[in-house]
N, C-alpha and C positions, 0 to 999 in steps of 0.2 A: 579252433579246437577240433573240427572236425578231421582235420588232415593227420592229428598225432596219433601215435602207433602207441595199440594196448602192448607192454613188454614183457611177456610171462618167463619166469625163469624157475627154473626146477631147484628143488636145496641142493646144497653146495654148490651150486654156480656161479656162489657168488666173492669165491678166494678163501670161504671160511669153515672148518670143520666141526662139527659138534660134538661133541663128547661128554661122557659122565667121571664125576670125579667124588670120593668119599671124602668130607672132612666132618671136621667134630662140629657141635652144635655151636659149642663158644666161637669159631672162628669164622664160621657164619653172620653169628651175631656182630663182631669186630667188625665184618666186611659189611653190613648194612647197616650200621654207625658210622662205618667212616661215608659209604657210599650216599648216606643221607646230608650229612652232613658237606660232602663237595658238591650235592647235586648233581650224582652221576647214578649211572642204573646198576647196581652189582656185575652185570658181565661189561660195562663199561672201566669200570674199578679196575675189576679180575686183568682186562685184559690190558690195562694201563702197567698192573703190577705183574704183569708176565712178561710185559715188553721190558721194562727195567731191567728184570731178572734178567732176562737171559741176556741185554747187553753187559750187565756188571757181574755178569758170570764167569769165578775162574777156580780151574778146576788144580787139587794140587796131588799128586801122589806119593802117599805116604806106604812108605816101606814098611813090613814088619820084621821084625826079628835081625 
């Protein structure tokens, strides 16, 4: 134990960003029922359901007029 190295890393060094985001209180509540419920931590949830998203994301353009 004595040979291992303390490894201090400053935020985001570590691949991931932080940010804030506005949602309503209900879908709050949704996401820490579901997140209770798989025994995962809400920004674990979040970020299972963002990786989804953006793989089964397709975007369509719709003309007007």
């Amino acid at each position: 134990m004595a040979n291992e190295k303390l490894i201090i890393k400053k935020r985001g060094e570590d691949g991931y960003k932080n940010f804030s985001i506005r949602i309503s209180n209900e879908t709050v509540q949704k996401l820490d029922d579901i997140s209770k419920s798989a025994n995962l931590s809400r920004n674990e949830l979040i970020q299972i359901m963002l990786d989804y998203a953006i793989e089964n994301c397709e975007i369509k353009l719709i003309l007007c007029c």
